[in-house]
N, C-alpha and C positions, 0 to 999 in steps of 0.2 A: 782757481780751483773751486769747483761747486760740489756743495754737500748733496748728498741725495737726501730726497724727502721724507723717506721711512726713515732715515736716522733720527732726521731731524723732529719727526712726528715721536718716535724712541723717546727720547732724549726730553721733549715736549713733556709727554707721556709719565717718565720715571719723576719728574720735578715735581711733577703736581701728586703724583701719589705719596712722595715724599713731604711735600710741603700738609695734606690732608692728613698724613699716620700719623703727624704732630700736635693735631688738635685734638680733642676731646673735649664730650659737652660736660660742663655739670650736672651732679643731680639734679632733680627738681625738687626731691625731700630731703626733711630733716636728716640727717644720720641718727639712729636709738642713744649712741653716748654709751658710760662705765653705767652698769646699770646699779652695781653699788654702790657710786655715789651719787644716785636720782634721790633729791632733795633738800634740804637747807641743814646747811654747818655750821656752825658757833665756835668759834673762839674767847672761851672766857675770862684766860689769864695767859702772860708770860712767866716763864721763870725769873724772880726775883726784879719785879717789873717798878716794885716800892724805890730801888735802889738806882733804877736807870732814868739815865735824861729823856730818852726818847722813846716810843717805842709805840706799834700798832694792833690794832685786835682786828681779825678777819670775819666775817659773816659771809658764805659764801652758798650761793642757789643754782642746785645745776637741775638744767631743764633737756631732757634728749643732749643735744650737741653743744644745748648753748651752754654760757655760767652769767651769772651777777653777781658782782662780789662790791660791798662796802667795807672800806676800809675806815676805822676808827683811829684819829692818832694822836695822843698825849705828849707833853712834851714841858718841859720847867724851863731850856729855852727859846728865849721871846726869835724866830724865823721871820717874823714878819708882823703887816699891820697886826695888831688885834683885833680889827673890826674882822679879819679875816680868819686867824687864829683862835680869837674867843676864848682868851686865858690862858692857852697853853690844850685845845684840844677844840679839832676840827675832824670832818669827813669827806672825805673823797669817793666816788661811785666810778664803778667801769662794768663793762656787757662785752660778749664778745663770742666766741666759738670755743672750743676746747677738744683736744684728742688725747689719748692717752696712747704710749709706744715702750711696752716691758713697764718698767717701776718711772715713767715720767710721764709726767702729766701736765703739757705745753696749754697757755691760755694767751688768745692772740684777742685783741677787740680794743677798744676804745676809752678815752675818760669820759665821764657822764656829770648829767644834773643826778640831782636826787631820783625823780621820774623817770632816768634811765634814758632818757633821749638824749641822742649825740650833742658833747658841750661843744656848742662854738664860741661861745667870750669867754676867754682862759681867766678872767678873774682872779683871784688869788693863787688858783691851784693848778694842776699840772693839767695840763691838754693834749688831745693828739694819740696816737696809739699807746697800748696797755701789752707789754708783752713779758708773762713770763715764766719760768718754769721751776717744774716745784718734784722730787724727787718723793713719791708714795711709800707710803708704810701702812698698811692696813692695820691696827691694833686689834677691832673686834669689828662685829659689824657696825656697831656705832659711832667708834672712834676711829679717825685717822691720823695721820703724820704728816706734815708736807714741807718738806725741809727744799727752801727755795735757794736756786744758785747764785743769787746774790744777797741774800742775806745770812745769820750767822742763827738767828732764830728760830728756831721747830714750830709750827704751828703744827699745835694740835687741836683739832677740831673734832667736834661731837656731832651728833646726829641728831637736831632737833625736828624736824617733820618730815618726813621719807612721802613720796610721790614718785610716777610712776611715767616713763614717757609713751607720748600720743604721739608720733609724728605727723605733724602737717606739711602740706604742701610751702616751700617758697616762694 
C-alpha cells in the first residue's frame, strides 16, 4: 500500500511547524530586574549571633537582572584547614541572574573568586551552581526580609547605595 504524497508532504509539513512552535530565541537584553531592590544590601547582624556556633552575614548587589552576593561566615567550629578557615571566619562570592514571582525571589548563578569570575579550582570552598530562594518582605524602602527555604534565619538587609538599571545588550 502506498501513501499518497500530499499526505505525506501534510504530515512533513505539521512536524516541522511543531518541532519550530517549540523554540524560542532569547533576548538579546538584559531584563530591568525589581527595581526596588537596584542596589547594595548589607546584612549587619543575626539575631543572637554572640550565642550561635555558626552563622553568615549577606551583602548582596543587584544590577538590572543580575545579583552578587558575598557571603561572610563565622563559625567557633574548626570545618576545616585553617589555612582556609582563618580562625573560624571565611568568604564565599557567587553572581548569577535573579527573578522575582509574587513574594519570592529565586537567585540562580555560580560560586565565585573574590573578582567575581567563575571559580574553577574549588579549593576550600563550595563550587559549581549557587541556587536559591528567599521569600520577600519589604519593611520600608530601605530595609528588606529575606527569609530563605533552607535556612531558619531572616536576613534582614538595609539599603546601603541605591543605583539604577542601564540595560545592556548580552
Amino acid at each position: 500500500m502506498q501513501i499518497p504524497f500530499g499526505f505525506r508532504l501534510s504530515a512533513l509539513i505539521f512536524i516541522m511547524a511543531m518541532a519550530l512552535s517549540s523554540c524560542w530565541m532569547n533576548p538579546n537584553t538584559q531584563t530591568p530586574g525589581q527595581s526596588y531592590l537596584q542596589g547594595e544590601w548589607q546584612q549587619d547582624s543575626v539575631p543572637r549571633q554572640k550565642q550561635l556556633l555558626t552563622y553568615s552575614l549577606y551583602h548582596f548587589r543587584f544590577t538590572c537582572d543580575s545579583f552578587f552576593v558575598s557571603i561572610k561566615s563565622f563559625s567557633k567550629v574548626n570545618y576545616g584547614a585553617d589555612s582556609c578557615m582563618k580562625g573560624g571566619r571565611w568568604t564565599e562570592y557567587t553572581r548569577g541572574h535573579y527573578e522575582q514571582r509574587n513574594d519570592t525571589l529565586f537567585l540562580k548563578g555560580q560560586f565565585c573568586n573574590p573578582d567575581y569570575t567563575i571559580k574553577e579550582d574549588p579549593g576550600c570552598f563550595r563550587i559549581g551552581v549557587y541556587e536559591e530562594f528567599f521569600k520577600v518582605t519589604k519593611k520600608t524602602d530601605s530595609l528588606v526580609q529575606l527569609s530563605s527555604t533552607t535556612g531558619v534565619i531572616p536576613i534582614d538587609a538595609r539599603l546601603i547605595k541605591r543605583n539604577t538599571c542601564h540595560i545592556k545588550p548580552l
